[in-house]
DRENLO-145515 format. One record per residue: chain; x, y, z of N, C-alpha, C in turn; residue in three letters; residue number from 1. Coordinates in pm, 1 decimal. Example, Ala and Ser with C-alpha at 12.3 -4.5 7.8 and 13.67 -1.06 7.14 Angstrom:
<site balum="A" n_px="1319.0" n_py="-569.0" n_pz="780.0" ca_px="1230.0" ca_py="-450.0" ca_pz="780.0" c_px="1320.0" c_py="-330.0" c_pz="780.0" loba="ALA" drenmar="1"/>
<site balum="A" n_px="1285.0" n_py="-225.0" n_pz="708.0" ca_px="1367.0" ca_py="-106.0" ca_pz="714.0" c_px="1290.0" c_py="3.0" c_pz="787.0" loba="SER" drenmar="2"/>
//
This chain:
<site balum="A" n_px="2195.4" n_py="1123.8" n_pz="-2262.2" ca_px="2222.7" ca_py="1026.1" ca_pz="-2158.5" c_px="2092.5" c_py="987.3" c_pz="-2090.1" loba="UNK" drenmar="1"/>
<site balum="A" n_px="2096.5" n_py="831.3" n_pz="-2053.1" ca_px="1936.7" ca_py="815.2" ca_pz="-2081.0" c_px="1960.2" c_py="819.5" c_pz="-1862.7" loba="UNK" drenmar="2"/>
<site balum="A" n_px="1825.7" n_py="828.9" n_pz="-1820.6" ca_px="1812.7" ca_py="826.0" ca_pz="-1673.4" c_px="1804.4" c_py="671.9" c_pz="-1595.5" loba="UNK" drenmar="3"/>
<site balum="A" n_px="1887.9" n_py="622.4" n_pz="-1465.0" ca_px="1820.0" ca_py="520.9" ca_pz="-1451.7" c_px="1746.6" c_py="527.5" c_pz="-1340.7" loba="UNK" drenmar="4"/>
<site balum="A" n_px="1690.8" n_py="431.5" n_pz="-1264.0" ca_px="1590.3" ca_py="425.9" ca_pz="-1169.7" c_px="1736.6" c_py="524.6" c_pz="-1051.8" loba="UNK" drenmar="5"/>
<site balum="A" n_px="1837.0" n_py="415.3" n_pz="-1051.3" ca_px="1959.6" ca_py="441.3" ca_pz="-978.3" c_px="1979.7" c_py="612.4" c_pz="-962.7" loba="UNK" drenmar="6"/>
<site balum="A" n_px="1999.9" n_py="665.1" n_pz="-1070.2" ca_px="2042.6" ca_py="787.1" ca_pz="-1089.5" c_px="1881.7" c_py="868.8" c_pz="-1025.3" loba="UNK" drenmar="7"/>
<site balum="A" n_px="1807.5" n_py="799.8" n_pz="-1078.1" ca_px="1682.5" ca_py="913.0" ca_pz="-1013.6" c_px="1641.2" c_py="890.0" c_pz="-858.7" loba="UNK" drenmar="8"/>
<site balum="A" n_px="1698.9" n_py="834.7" n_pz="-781.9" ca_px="1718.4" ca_py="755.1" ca_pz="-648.7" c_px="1779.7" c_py="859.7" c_pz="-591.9" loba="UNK" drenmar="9"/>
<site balum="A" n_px="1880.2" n_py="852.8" n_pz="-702.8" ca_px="2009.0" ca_py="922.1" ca_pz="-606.0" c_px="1998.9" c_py="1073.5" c_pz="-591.4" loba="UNK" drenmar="10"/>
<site balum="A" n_px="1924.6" n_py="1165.3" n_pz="-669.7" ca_px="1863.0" ca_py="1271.9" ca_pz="-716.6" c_px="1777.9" c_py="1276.5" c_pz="-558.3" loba="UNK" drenmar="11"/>
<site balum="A" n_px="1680.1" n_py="1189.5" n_pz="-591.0" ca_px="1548.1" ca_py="1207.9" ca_pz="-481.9" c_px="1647.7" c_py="1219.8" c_pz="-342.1" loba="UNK" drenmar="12"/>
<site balum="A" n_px="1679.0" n_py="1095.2" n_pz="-306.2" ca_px="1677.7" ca_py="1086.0" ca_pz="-160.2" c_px="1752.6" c_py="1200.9" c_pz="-106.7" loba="UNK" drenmar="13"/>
<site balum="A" n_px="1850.0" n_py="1270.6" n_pz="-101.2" ca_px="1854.3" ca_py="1421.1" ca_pz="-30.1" c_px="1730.6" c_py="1507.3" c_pz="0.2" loba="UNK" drenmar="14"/>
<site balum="A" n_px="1670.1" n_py="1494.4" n_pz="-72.6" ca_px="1537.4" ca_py="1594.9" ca_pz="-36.2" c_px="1419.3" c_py="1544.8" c_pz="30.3" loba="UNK" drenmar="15"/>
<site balum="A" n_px="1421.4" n_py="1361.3" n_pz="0.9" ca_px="1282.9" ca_py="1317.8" ca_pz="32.7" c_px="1339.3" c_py="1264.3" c_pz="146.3" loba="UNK" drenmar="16"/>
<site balum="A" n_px="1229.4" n_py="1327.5" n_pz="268.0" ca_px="1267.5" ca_py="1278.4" ca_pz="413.9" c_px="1193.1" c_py="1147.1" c_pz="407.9" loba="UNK" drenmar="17"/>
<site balum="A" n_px="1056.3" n_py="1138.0" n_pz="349.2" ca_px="1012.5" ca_py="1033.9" ca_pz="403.2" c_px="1107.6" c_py="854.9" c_pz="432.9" loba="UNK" drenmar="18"/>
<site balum="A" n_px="1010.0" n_py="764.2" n_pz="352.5" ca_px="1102.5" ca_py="610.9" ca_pz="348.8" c_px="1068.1" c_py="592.3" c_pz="177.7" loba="UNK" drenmar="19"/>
<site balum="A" n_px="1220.2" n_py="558.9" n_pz="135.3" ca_px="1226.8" ca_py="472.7" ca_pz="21.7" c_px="1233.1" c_py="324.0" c_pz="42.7" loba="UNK" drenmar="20"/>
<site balum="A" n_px="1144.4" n_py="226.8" n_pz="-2.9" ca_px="1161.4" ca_py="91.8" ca_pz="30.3" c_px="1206.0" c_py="41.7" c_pz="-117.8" loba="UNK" drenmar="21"/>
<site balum="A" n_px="1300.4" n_py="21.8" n_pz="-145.1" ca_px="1314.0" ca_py="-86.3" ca_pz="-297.4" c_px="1319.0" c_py="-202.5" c_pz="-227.3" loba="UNK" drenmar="22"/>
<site balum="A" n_px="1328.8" n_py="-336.3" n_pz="-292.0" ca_px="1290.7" ca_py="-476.0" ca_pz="-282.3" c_px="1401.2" c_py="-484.9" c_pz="-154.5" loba="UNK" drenmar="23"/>
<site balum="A" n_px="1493.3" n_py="-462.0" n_pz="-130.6" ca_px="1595.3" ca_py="-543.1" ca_pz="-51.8" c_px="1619.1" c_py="-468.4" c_pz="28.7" loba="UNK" drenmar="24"/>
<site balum="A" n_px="1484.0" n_py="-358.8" n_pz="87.0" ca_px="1455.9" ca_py="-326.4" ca_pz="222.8" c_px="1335.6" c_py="-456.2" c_pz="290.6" loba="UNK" drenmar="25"/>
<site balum="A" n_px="1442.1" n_py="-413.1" n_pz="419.2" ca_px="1341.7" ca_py="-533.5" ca_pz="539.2" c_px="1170.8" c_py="-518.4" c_pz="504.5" loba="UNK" drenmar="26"/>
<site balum="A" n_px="1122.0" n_py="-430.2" n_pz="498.0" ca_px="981.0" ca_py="-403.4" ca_pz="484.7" c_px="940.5" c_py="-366.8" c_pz="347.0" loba="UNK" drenmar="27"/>
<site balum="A" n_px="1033.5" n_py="-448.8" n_pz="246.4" ca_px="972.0" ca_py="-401.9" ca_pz="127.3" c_px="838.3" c_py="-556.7" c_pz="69.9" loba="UNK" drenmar="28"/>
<site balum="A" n_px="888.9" n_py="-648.1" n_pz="130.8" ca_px="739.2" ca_py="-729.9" ca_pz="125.7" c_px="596.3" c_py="-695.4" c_pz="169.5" loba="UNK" drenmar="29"/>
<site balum="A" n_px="602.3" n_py="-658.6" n_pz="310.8" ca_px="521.7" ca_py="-641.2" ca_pz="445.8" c_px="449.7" c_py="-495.4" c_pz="346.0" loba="UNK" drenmar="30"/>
<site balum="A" n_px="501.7" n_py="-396.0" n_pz="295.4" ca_px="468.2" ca_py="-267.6" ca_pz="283.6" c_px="370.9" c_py="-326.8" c_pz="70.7" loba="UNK" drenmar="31"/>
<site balum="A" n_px="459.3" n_py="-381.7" n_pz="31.7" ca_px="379.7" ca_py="-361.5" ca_pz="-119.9" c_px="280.9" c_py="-467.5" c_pz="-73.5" loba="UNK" drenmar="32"/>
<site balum="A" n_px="248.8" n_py="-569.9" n_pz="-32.9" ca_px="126.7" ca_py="-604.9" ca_pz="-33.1" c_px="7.7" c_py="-582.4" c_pz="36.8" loba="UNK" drenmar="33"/>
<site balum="A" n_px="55.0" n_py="-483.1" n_pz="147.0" ca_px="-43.9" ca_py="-444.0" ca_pz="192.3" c_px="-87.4" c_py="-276.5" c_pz="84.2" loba="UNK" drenmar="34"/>
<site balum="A" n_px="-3.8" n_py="-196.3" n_pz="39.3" ca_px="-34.0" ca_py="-163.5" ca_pz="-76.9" c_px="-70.3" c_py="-211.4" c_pz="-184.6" loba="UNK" drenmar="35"/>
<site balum="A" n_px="-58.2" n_py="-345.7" n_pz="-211.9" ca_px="-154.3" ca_py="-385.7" ca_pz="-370.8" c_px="-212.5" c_py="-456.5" c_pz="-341.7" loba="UNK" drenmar="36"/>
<site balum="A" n_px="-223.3" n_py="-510.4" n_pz="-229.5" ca_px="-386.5" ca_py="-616.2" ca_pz="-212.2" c_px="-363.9" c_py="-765.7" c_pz="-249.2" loba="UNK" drenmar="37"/>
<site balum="A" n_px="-424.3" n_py="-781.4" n_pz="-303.3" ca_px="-477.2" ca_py="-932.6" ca_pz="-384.3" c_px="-388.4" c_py="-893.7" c_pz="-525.4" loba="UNK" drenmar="38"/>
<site balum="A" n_px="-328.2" n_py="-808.2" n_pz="-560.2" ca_px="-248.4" ca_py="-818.1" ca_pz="-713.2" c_px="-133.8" c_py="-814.3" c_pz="-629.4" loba="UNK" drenmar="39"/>
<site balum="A" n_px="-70.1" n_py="-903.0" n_pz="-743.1" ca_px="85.5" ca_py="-963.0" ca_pz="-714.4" c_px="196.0" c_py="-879.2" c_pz="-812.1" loba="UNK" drenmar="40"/>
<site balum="A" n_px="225.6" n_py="-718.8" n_pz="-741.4" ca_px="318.1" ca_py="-687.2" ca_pz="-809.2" c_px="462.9" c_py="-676.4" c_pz="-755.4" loba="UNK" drenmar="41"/>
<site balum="A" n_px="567.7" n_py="-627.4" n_pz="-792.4" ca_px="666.0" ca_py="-633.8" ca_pz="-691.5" c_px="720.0" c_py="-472.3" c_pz="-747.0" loba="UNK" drenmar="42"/>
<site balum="A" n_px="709.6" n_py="-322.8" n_pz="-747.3" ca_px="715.7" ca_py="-174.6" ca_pz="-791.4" c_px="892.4" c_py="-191.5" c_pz="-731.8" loba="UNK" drenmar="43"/>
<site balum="A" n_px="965.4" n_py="-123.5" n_pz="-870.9" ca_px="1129.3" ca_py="-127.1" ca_pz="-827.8" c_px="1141.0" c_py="-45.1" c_pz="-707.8" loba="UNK" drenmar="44"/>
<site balum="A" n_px="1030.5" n_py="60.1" n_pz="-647.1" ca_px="1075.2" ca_py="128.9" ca_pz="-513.5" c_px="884.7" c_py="123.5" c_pz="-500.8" loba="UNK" drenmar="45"/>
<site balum="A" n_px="867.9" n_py="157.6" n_pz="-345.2" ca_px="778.1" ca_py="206.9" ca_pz="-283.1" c_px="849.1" c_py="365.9" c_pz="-192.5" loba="UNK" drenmar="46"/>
<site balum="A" n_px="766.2" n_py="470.1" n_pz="-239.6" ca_px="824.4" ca_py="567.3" ca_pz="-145.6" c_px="655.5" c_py="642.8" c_pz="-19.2" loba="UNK" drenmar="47"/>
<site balum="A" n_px="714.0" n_py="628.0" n_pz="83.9" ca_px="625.0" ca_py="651.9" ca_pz="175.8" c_px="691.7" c_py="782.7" c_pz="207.2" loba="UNK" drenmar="48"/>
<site balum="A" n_px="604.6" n_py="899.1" n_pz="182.0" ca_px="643.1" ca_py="1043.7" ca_pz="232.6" c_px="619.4" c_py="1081.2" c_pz="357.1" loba="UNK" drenmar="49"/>
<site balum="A" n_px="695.9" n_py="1129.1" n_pz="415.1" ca_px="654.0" ca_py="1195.3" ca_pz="536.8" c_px="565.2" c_py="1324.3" c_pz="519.5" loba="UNK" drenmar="50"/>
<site balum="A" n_px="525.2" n_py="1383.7" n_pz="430.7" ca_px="444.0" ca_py="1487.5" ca_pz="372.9" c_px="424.4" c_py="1545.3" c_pz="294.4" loba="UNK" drenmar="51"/>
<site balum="A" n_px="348.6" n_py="1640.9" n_pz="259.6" ca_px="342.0" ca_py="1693.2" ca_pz="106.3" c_px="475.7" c_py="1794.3" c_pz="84.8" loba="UNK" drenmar="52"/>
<site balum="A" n_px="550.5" n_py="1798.9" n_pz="153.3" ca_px="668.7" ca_py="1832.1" ca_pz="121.4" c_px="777.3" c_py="1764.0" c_pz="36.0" loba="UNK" drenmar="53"/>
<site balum="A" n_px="704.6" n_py="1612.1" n_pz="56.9" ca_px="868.0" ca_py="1557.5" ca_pz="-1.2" c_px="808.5" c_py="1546.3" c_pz="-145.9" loba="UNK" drenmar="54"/>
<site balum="A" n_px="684.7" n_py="1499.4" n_pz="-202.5" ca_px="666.5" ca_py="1475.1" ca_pz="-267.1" c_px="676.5" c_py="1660.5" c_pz="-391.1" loba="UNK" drenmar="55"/>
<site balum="A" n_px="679.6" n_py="1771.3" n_pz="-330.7" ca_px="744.1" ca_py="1893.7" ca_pz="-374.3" c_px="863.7" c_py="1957.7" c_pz="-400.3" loba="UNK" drenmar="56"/>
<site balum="A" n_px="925.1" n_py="1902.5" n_pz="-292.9" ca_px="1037.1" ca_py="1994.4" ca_pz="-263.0" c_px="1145.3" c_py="1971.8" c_pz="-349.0" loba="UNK" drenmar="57"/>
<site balum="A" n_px="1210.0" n_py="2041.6" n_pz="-404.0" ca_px="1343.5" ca_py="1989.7" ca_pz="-510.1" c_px="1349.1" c_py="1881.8" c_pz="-591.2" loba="UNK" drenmar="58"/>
<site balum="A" n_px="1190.8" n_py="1798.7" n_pz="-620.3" ca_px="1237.2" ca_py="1747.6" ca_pz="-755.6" c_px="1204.9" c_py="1819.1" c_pz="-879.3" loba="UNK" drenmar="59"/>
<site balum="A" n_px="1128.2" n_py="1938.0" n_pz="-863.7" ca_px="1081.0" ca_py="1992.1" ca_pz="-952.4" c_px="954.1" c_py="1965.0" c_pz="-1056.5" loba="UNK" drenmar="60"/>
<site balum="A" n_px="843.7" n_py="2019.0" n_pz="-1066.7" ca_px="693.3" ca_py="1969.7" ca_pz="-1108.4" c_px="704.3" c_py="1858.5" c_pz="-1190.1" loba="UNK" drenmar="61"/>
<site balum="A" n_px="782.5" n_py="1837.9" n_pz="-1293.4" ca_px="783.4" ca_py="1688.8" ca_pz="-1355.5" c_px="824.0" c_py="1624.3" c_pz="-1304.3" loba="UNK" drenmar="62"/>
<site balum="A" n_px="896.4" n_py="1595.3" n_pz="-1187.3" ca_px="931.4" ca_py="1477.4" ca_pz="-1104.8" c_px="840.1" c_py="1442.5" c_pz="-1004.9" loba="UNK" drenmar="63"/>
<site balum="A" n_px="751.6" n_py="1611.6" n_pz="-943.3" ca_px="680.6" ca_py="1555.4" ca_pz="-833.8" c_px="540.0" c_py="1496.8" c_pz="-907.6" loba="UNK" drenmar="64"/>
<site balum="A" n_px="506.0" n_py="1496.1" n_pz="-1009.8" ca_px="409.2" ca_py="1472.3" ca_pz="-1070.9" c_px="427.3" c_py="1339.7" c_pz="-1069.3" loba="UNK" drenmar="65"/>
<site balum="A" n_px="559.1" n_py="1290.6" n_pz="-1142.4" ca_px="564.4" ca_py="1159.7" ca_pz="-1166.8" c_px="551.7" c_py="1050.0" c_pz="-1016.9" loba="UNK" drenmar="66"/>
<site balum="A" n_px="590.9" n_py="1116.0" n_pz="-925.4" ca_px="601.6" ca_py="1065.7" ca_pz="-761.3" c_px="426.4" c_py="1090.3" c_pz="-743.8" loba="UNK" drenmar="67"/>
<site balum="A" n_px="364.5" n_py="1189.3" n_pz="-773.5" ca_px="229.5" ca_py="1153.9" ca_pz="-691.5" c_px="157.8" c_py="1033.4" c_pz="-751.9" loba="UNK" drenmar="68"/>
<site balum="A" n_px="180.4" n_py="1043.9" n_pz="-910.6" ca_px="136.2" ca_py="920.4" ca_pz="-1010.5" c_px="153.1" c_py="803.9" c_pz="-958.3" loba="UNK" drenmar="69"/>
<site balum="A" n_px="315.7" n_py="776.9" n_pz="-926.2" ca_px="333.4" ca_py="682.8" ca_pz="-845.1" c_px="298.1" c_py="614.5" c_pz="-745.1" loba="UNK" drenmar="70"/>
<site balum="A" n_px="200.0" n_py="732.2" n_pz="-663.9" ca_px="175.9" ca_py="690.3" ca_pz="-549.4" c_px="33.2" c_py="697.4" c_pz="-516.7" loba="UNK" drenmar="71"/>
<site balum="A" n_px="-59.6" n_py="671.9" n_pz="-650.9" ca_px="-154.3" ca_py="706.0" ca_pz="-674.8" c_px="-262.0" c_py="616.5" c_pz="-602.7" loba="UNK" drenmar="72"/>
<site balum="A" n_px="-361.8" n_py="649.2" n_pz="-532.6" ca_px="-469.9" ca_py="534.6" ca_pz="-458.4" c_px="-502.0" c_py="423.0" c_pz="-532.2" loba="UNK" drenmar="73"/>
<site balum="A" n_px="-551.9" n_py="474.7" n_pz="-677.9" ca_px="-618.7" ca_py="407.8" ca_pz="-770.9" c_px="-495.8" c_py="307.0" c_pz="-851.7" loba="UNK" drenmar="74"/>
<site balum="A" n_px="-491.7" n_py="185.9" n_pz="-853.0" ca_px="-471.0" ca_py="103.4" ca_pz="-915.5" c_px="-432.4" c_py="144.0" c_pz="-1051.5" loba="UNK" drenmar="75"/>
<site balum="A" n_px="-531.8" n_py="185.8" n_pz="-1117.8" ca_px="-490.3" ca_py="226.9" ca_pz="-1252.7" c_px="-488.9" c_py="344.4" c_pz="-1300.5" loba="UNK" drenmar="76"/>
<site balum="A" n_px="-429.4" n_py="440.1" n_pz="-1176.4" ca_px="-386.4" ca_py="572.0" ca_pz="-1168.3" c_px="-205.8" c_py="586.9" c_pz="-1184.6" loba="UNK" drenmar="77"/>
<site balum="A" n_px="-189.3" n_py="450.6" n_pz="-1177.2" ca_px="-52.5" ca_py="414.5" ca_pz="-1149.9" c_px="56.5" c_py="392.0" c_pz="-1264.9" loba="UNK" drenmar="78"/>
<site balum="A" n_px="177.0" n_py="427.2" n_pz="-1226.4" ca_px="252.8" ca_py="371.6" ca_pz="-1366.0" c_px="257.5" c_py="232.4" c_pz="-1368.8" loba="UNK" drenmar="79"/>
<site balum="A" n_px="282.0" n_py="142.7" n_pz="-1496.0" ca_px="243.7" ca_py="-10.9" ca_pz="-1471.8" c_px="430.8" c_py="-87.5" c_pz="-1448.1" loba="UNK" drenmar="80"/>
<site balum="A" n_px="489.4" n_py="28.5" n_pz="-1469.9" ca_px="629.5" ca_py="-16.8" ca_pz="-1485.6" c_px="777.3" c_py="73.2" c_pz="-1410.0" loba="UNK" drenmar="81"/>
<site balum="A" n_px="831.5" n_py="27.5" n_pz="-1372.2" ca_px="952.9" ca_py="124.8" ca_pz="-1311.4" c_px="1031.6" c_py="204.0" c_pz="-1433.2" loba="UNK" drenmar="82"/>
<site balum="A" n_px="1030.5" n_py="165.6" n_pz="-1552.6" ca_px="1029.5" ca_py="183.1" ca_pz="-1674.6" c_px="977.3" c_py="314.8" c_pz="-1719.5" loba="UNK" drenmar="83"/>
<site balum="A" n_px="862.9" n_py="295.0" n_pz="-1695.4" ca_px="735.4" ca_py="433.9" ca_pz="-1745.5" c_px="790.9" c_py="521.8" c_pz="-1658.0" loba="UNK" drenmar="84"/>
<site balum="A" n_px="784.3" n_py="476.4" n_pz="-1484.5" ca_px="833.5" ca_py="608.0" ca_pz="-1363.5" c_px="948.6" c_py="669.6" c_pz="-1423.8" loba="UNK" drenmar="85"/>
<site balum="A" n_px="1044.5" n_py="591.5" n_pz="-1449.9" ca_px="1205.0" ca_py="653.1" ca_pz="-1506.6" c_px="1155.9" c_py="751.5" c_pz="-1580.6" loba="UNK" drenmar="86"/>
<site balum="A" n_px="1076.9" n_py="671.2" n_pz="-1725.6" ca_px="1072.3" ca_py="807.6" ca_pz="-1837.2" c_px="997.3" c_py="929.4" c_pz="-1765.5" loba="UNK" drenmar="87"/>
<site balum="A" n_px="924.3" n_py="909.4" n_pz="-1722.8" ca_px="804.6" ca_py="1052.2" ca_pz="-1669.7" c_px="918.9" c_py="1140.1" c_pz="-1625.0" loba="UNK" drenmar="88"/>
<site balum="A" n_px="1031.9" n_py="1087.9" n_pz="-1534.5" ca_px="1124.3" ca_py="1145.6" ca_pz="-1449.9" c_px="1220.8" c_py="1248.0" c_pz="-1544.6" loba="UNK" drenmar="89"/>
<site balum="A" n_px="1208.6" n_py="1147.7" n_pz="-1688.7" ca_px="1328.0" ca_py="1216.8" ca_pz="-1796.1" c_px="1221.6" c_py="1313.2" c_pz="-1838.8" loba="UNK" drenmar="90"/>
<site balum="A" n_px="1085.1" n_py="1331.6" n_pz="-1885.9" ca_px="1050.2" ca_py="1418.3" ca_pz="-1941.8" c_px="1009.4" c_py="1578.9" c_pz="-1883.8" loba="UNK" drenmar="91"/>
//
């Protein structure tokens, strides 16, 4: 059974205190472009942690891995797709 963004959402948010923004939060414009700058992407979620806790706590090392990737400074530290985040999440 394959994972979707949905299902891995629904997984996270019990544990992650911080903010999940997907597109059709109020501040999901205001927040990704001041995260990507001058590139025009639109990421199926932005998650802003409240600490190195959330990005640990109960998703377990292949998930929090895939969340720091995610949330990586570097541009091309990043996954390029909500796609790629899902799989990292399945592996």
């Amino acid at each position: 059974m394959s994972t979707t963004l949905s299902d891995a959402l629904a997984a996270l948010r019990p544990a992650f205190t911080g903010r999940i923004l997907t597109p059709d939060h109020v501040d999901y414009e205001t927040t990704r472009t001041v995260f990507l700058g001058d590139i025009d992407r639109r990421p199926a979620l932005i998650l802003r942690p409240a600490g190195a806790a959330d990005v640990a706590r109960e998703t377990g090392l292949t998930a929090a891995r895939a969340i720091q990737r995610a949330m990586a400074k570097e541009r091309a530290d990043r996954f390029d797709s909500a796609t790629e985040f899902v799989a990292a999440l399945e592996n």
